[in-house]
N, C-alpha and C positions, 0 to 999 in steps of 0.2 A: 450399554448395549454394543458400543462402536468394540470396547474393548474385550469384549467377550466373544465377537464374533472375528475379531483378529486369532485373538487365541484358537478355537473350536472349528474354525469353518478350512477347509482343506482351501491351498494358496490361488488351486487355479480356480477354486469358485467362486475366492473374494476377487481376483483378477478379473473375471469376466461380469459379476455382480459389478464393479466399477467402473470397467466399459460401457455397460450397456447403458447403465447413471448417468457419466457422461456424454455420452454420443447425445443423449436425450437433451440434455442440460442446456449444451451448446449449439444445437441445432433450435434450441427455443430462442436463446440470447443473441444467436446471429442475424435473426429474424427482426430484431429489434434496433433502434436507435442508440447510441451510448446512453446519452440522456434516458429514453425509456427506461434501458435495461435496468442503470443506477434507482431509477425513481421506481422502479419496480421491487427492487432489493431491498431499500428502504421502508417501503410500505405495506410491503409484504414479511417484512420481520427477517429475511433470509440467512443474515446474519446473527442474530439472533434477539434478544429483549434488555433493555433497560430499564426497572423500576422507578429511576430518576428521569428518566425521559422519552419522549415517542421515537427518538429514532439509536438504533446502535450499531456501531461497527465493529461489534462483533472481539470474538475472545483474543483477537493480533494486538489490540488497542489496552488488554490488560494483563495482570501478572507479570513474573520478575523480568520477564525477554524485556515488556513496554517500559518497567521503571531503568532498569538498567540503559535503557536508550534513550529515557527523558535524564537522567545524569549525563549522558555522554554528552547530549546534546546542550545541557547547559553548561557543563566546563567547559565545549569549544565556544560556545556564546559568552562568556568570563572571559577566555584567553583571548579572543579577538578582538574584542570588544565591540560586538555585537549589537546593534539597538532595534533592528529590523527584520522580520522575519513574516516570507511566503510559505504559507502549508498550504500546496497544492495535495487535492484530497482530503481536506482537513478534517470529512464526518459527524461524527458527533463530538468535535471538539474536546472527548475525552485526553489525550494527550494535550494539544492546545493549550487548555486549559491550566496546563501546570509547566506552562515555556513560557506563558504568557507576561507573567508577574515582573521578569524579569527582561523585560522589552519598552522601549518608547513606543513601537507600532508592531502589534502582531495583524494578521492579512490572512484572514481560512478562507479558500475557494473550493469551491465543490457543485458540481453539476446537477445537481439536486435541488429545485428550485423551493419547494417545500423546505428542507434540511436547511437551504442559507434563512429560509424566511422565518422558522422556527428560532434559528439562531441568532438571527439582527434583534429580532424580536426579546430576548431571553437573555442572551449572555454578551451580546455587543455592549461597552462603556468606550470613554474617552481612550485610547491606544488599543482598540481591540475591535475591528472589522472583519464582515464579511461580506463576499460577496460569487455571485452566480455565473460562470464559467464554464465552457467547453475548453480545457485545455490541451487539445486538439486542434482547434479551427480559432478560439478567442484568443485577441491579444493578452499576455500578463502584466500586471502590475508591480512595478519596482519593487528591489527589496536589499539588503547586504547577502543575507543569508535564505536560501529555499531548499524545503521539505519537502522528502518525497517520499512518504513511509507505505510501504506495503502496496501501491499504487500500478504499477508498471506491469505486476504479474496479473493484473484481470482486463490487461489491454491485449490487442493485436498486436503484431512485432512491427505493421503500418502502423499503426497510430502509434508507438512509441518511438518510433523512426519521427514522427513529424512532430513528438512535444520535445524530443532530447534536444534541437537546435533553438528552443526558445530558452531553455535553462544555460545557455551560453552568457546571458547580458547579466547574469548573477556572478557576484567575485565568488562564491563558497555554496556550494550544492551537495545536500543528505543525500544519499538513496539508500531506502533500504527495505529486502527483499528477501522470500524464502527460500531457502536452498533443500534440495532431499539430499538421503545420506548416503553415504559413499560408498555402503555397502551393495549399491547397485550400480550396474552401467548407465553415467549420465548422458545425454546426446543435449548440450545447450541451446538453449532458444526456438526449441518448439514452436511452433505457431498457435494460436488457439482463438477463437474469435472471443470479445468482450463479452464481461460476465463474473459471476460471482466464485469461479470457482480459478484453479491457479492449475500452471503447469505439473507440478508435484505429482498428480497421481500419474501422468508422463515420464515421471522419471528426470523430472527438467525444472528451467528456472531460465530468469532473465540474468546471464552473464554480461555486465557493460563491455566488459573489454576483449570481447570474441565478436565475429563477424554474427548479426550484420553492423552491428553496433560500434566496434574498435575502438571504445574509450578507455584513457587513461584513467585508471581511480586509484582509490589509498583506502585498504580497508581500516575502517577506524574501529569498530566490533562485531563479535562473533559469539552469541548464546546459543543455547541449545532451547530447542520449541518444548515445552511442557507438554503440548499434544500432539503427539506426530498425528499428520494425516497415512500418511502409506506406511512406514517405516521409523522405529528407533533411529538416532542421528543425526534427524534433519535440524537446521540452526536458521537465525536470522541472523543476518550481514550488513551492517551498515557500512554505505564505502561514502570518501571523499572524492568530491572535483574540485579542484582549483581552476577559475578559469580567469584570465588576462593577469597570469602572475609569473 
């Protein structure tokens, strides 16, 4: 349906059909608490269904973008020799689950108080925790290496302002996020309040190393999204921080 009404529908009435989705979306999700909103998302399917489990994060977490980013992420785990890893956001532990194997201590947090409880419950063994966090306002848990996959773009550019100075006390920090395609005018870092939905259909994305942000990073890869949401060309990006090196 999404793709047949890209094709058929003339551009300023998918444009304005999107606004109006939006404007709605986000004035319901800003009304809420993070914590609500997430535990809203979750149990309300918004995301969408897993056969294997009650809760899913949704189609970012699979297909070739996600496998080619669970490789990435364990050669750099091999090359540095890795034994420790924060996945802030961690979900339905579908990636998790295939970084884990090759860890002394994997560490999922997720604000989801349901989602960690499903998961301690279920998939927690010996080197393989979780546990329930605002990473926002809660302190974090040590680590070598933290994950931050797809995470940032369903934040406010406040609240990502106040978790980026806590991924400072990690030597090696993922981020990684959706970008639209070039064939349109970007404007970076859009504001947007928390919520299930990303800057994209803005025309936008969370750039680390543009104001308000100014971080140094190292793009490590760059796929192309199987589904665009707006537009052919949009990609996902995983960059590097190096921090105390």
């Amino acid at each position: 349906m999404k793709e047949f009404m890209k094709r058929w529908l003339p551009d300023g009435v998918l444009k304005y059909k999107r606004t109006m989705q939006l404007r709605w979306i986000r004035a319901k999700y800003a009304r809420m608490t993070t914590r609500e909103a997430f535990s809203y998302i979750y149990k309300n399917n918004i995301w969408g269904k897993d056969a294997a489990s009650p809760y899913c994060s949704g189609t970012g977490s699979r297909g070739k973008a996600a496998q080619q980013y669970i490789e990435v992420v364990r050669k750099y785990i091999r090359a540095n020799r890795i034994s420790s890893v924060l996945d802030i956001g961690c979900g339905d532990y579908f990636i998790g689950s295939q970084l884990a194997d090759s860890l002394q201590n994997y560490h999922g947090v997720d604000i989801v108080p349901e989602l960690i409880q499903y998961l301690t419950i279920h998939r927690s063994r010996p080197g393989v925790e979780f546990s329930c966090r605002d990473v926002i306002s809660d302190d974090l848990p040590p680590s070598e290496l933290c994950l931050v996959r797809q995470v940032l773009q369903h934040l406010s550019n406040d609240e990502i302002l106040a978790l980026l100075p806590k991924l400072e006390q990690y030597k090696h920090v993922l981020i990684t996020e959706h970008y639209p395609s070039p064939r349109h005018t970007i404007i970076p870092n859009l504001d947007k309040p928390h919520g299930p939905d990303t800057r994209i259909i803005d025309n936008s994305a969370v750039y680390l190393d543009l104001p308000p942000y100014n971080l140094h990073v190292e793009q490590l890869l760059e796929v192309p999204v199987e589904s665009s949401i707006v537009s052919d060309g949009e990609t996902i990006r995983t960059f590097l921080i190096r921090n105390g090196q």
